[in-house]
Structure formats: structure tokens, C-alpha cells
C-alpha positions in Angstrom: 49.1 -67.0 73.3 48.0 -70.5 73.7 48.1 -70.1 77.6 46.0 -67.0 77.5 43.2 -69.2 75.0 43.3 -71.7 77.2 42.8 -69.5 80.3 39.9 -67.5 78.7 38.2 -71.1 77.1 38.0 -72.9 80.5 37.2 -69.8 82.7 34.4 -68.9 80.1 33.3 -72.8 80.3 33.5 -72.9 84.0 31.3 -70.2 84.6 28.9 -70.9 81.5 28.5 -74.5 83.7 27.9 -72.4 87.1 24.4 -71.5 86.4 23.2 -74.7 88.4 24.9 -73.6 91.2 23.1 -70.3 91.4 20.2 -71.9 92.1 21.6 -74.3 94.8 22.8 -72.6 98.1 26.2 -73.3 97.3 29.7 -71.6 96.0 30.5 -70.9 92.5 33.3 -73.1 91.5 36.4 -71.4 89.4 38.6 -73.8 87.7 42.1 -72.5 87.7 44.1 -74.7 85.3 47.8 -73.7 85.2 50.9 -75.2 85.1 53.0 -75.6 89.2 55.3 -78.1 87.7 57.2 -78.9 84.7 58.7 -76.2 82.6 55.9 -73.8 82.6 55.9 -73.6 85.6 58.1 -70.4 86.3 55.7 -67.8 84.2 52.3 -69.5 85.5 52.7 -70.0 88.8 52.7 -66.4 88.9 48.5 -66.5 86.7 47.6 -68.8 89.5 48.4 -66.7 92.6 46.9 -63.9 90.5 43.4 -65.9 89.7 43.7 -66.6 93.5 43.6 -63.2 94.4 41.1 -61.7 92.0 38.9 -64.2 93.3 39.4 -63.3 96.7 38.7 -59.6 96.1 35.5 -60.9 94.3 34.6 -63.0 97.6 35.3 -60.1 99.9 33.4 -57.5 97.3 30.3 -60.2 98.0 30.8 -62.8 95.6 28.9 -62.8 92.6 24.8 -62.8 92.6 25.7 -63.1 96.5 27.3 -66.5 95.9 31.4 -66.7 97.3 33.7 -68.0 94.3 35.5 -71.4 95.0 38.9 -71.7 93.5 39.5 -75.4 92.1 43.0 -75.2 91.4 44.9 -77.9 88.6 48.3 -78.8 88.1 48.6 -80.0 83.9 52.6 -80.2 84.7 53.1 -78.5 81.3 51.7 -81.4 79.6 49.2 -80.4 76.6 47.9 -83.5 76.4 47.3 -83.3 80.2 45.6 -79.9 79.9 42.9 -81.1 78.0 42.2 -83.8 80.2 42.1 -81.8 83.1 39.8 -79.3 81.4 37.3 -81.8 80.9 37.7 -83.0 84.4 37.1 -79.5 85.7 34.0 -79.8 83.6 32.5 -83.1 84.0 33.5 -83.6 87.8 33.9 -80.8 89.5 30.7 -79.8 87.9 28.6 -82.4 89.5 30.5 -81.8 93.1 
């Protein structure tokens, strides 16, 4: 449950942020912030590869308001401390890149 709140808060922030980039000629950036090591990472290795390909079906439907959707992909190792740093990375820095 806490994955799936966690999934849903930074994909909901990460968008909610994306409204610069709409007026830029740039790609919509998509954090995807899952475990790929430590011991989560057997059950959400799987989320990435499936955030990886919803995005590409998106891309190759035309994006969204005709921009492409850039995956920014994040490895918190399992660590919750870690997750919340790396959400406000995906916030703060990828934001302004």
C-alpha cells in the first residue's frame, strides 16, 4: 500500500510540476521512483518496466498535448529514507533540467 501512495504522490507531483514544460518545446519528464536493488527489488522491478511501457504507448499514441513523455527513472534501493530524498530530487532537479 505504501508503494502504491508513493507511486500515485510523486507521479501526481511530477506531472502537476510539468506545466512549464508545456510551454517550452521540450519533453514531459516522468519520474519513475522504484526500487532495482535491495529487497524490493523483486516485486518493483516489475512497476518500472510497466511505467516504461505505458509511457511508450503514450509516446507512440503522440505524447500528451503533442509533447513525448521522458522517463527519469530512480533507484531508492529499498531505502525509505532514500525514497524521500529521491522524490525531492525528482522535484527540485530534474524539474529545472
Amino acid at each position: 500500500m505504501k508503494t502504491t501512495s508513493a507511486l500515485f504522490a510523486v507521479t501526481f507531483a511530477t506531472l502537476s510540476t510539468a506545466l512549464p514544460a508545456l510551454a517550452a518545446d521540450c519533453p514531459i519528464k516522468v519520474g519513475v521512483l522504484h526500487s532495482l536493488s535491495g529487497t524490493m527489488a523483486i516485486s518493483e522491478t516489475t512497476l518500472k518496466d510497466t511505467m516504461l511501457m505505458l509511457i511508450d504507448q503514450q509516446n507512440a499514441k503522440g505524447g500528451v498535448l503533442g509533447k513525448q513523455l521522458e522517463a527519469v527513472v530512480v533507484d531508492p534501493a529499498s531505502d525509505w529514507p532514500l525514497f524521500a530524498e529521491k522524490a525531492r530530487e525528482l522535484l527540485s532537479v530534474q524539474r529545472s533540467t
